[in-house]
VOROKE-986451 format. One record per atom (N, C-alpha, C): atom name; x, y, z. Coordinates in Angstrom, 2 decimals, padded with zeros to 5 digits. Layout:
! VOROKE-986451
tinu|c1|c2|c3
CA|X|Y|Z
...
! end
This chain:
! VOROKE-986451
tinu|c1|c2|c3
N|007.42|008.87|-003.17
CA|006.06|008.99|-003.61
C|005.56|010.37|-003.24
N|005.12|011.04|-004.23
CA|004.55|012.61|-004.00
C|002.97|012.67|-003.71
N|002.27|012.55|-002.67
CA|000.94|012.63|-002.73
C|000.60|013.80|-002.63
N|-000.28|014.42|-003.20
CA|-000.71|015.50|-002.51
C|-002.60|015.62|-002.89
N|-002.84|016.05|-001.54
CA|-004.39|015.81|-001.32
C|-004.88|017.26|-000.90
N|-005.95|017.33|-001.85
CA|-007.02|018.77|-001.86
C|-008.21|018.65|-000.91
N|-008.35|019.21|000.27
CA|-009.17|019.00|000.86
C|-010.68|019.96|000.63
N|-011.49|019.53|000.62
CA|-012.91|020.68|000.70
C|-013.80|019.76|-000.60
N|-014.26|020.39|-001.53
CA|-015.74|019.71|-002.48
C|-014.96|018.71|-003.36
N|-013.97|019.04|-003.87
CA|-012.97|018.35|-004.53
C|-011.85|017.65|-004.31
N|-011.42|015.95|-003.76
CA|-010.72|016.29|-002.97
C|-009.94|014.76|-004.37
N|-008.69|015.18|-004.77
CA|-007.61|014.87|-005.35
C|-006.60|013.70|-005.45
N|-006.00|012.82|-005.50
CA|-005.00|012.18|-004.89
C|-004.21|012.08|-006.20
N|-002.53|012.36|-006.20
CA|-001.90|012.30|-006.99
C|-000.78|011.98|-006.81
N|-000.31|010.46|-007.58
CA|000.84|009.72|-007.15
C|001.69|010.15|-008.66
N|002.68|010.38|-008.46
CA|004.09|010.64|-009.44
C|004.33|009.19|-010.17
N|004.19|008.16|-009.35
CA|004.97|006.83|-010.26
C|003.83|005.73|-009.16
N|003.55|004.50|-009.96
CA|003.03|003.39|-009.28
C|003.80|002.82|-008.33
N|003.69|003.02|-006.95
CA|004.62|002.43|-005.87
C|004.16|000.66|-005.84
N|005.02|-000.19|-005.73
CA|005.20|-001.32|-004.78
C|004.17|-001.97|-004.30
N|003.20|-002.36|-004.61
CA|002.63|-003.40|-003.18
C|002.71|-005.10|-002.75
N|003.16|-005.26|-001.88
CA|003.43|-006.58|-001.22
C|002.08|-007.81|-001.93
N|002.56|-008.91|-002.22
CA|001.64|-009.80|-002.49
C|001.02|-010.99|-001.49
N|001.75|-010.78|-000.51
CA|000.95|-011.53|000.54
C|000.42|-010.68|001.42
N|001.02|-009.94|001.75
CA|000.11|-008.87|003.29
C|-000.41|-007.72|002.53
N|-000.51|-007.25|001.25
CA|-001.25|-006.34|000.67
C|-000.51|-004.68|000.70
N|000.47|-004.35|001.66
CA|001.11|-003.55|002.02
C|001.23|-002.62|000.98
N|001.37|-001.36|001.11
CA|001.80|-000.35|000.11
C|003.66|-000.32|000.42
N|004.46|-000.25|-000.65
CA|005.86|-000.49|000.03
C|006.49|001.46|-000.43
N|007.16|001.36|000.43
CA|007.74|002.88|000.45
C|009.08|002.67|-000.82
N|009.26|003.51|-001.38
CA|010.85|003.59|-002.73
C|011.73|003.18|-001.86
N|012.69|002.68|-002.11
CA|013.74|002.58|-001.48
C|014.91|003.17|-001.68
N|015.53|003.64|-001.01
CA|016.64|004.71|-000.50
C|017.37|005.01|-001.81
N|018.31|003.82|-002.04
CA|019.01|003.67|-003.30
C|018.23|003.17|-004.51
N|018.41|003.74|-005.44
CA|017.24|003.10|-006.91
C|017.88|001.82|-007.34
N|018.80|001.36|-007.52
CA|019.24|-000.21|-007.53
C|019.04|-000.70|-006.55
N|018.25|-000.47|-005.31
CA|018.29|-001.97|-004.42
C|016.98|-002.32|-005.24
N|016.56|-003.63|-004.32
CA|015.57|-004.01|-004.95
C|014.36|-003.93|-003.75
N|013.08|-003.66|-004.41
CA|011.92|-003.78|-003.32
C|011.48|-005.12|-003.23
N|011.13|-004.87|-001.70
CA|010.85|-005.99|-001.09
C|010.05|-005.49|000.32
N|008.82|-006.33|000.77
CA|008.26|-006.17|001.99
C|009.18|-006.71|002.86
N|009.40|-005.65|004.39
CA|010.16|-006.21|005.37
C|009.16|-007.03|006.23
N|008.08|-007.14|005.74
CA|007.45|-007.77|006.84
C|007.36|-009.22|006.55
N|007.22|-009.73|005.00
CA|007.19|-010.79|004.71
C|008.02|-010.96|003.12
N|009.46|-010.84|003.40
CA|010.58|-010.83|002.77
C|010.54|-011.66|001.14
N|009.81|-013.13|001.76
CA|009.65|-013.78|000.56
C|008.72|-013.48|-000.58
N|007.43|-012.56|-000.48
CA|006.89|-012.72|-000.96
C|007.31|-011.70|-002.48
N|006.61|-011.69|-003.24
CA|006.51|-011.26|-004.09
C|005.56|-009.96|-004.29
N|006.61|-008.48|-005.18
CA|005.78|-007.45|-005.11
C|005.92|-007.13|-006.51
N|004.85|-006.12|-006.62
CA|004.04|-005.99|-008.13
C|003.53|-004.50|-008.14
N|003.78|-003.73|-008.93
CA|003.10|-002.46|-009.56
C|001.13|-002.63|-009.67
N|001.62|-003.81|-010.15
CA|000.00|-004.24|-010.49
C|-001.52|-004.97|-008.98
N|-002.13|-003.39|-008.60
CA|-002.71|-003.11|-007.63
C|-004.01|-002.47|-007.72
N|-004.76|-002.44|-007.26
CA|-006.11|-001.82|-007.27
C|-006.83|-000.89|-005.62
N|-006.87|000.18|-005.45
CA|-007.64|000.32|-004.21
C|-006.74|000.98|-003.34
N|-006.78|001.88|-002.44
CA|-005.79|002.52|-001.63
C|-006.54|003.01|-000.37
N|-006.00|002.18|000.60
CA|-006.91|002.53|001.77
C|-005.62|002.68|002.70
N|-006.20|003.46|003.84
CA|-005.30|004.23|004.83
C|-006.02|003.20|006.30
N|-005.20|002.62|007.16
CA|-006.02|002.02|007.93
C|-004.94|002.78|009.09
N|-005.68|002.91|010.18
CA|-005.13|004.01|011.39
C|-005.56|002.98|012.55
N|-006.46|002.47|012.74
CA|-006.90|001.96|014.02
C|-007.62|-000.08|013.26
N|-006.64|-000.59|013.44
CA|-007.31|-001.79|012.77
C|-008.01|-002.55|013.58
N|-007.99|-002.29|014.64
CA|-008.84|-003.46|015.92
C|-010.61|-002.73|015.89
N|-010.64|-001.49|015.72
CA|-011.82|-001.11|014.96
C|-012.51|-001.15|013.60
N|-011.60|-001.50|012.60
CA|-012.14|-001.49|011.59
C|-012.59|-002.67|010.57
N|-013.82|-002.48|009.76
CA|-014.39|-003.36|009.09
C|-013.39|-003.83|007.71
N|-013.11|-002.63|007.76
CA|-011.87|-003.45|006.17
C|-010.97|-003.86|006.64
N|-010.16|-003.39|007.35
CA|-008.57|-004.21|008.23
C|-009.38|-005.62|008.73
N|-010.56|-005.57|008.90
CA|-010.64|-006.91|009.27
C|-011.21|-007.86|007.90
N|-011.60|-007.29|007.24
CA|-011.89|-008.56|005.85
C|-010.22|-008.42|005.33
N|-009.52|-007.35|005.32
CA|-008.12|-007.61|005.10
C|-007.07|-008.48|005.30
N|-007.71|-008.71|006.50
CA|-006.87|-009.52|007.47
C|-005.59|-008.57|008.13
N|-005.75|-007.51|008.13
CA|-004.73|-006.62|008.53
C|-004.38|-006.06|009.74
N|-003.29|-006.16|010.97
CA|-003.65|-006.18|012.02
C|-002.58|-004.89|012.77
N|-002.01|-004.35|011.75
CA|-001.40|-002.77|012.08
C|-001.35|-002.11|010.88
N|-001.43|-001.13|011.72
CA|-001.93|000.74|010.94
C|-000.91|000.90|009.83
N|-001.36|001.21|008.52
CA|-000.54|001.40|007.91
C|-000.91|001.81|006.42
N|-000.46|001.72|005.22
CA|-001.05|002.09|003.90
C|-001.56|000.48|003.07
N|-002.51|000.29|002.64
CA|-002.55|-000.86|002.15
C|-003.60|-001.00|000.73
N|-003.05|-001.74|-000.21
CA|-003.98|-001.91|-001.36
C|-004.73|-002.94|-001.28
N|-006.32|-002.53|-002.08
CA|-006.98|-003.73|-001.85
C|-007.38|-004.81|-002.17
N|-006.66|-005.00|-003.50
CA|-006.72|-006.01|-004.28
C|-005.22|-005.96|-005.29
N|-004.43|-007.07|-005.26
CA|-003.10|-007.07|-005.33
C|-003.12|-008.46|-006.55
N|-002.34|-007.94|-007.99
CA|-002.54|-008.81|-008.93
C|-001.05|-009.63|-009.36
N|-001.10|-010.41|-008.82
CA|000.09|-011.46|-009.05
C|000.02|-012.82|-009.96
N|001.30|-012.47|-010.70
CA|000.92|-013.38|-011.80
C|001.59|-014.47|-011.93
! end
């Protein structure tokens, strides 16, 4: 995933391809190494992941924060905020 972010009046975000997100823990999932494996959250193996996502939040400190906690999210990490599984 290529992000790259413009900082100052204008500030940018630009993803190359729709990454991964987990359908039970919301997770943003990283590419995986080889392009034939298959993605999958290591945190919750069974679930099911989907392109189809809304929202991109960065959570750093979750025992402080108001969205990690309507998230239900309880370590630092990349996460989407609304995850569409069909």
């Amino acid at each position: 995933m290529a992000l790259v972010l413009t900082i100052g009046y204008r500030s940018k975000i630009k993803m190359d391809k729709q990454p991964f997100a987990c359908g039970e823990c919301n997770r943003i999932l990283p590419d995986p190494e080889n392009k034939n494996d298959v993605v999958q959250c290591k945190h919750c193996p069974n679930a099911p992941v989907t392109t189809d996502w809304q929202g991109y939040v960065i959570i750093l400190n979750p025992e402080r924060s108001e969205v990690a906690a309507r998230l239900n999210v309880t370590s630092p990490g990349t996460y989407a905020l609304k995850v569409n599984i069909r």
